[in-house]
Phi, psi and omega in degrees: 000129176286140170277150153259153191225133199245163194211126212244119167221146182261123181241026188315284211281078142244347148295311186311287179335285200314323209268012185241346171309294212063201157317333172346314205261139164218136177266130192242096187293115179145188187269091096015139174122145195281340191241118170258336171269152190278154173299347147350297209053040168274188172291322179246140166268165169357300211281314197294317203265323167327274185327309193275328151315300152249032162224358172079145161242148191278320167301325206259352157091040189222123199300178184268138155256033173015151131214039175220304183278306197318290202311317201283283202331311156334286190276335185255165193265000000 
């Protein structure tokens, strides 16, 4: 038998929020940022590597791991 765990958010002032925000604002999903590279010094950055995760390289013999589409494809009604 699975446990559940119930989970309680209050969301009153999120209109309040949205509507003093205004047009303005907009939300952008994905792997995101003006510095893109890694500490490393490798070749590839955030966005490159984001990209091969979720679609896999054919080359690199390396399958896709989703973590952007699979949950909304899932998860949304």
């Amino acid at each position: 038998m699975t446990k559940m765990t119930k989970m309680t958010i209050n969301i009153d002032g999120l209109s309040k929020m949205a509507k003093a925000m205004g047009d303005e604002w907009v939300t952008r999903v994905g792997v995101l940022g003006s510095q893109n590279q890694r500490d490393s010094g490798g070749s590839l950055g955030n966005a490159d590597i984001g990209l091969v995760h979720e679609f896999g390289s054919v080359t690199g013999h390396i399958p896709a791991r989703s973590f952007l589409r699979m949950p909304i494809e899932t998860k949304s009604k």
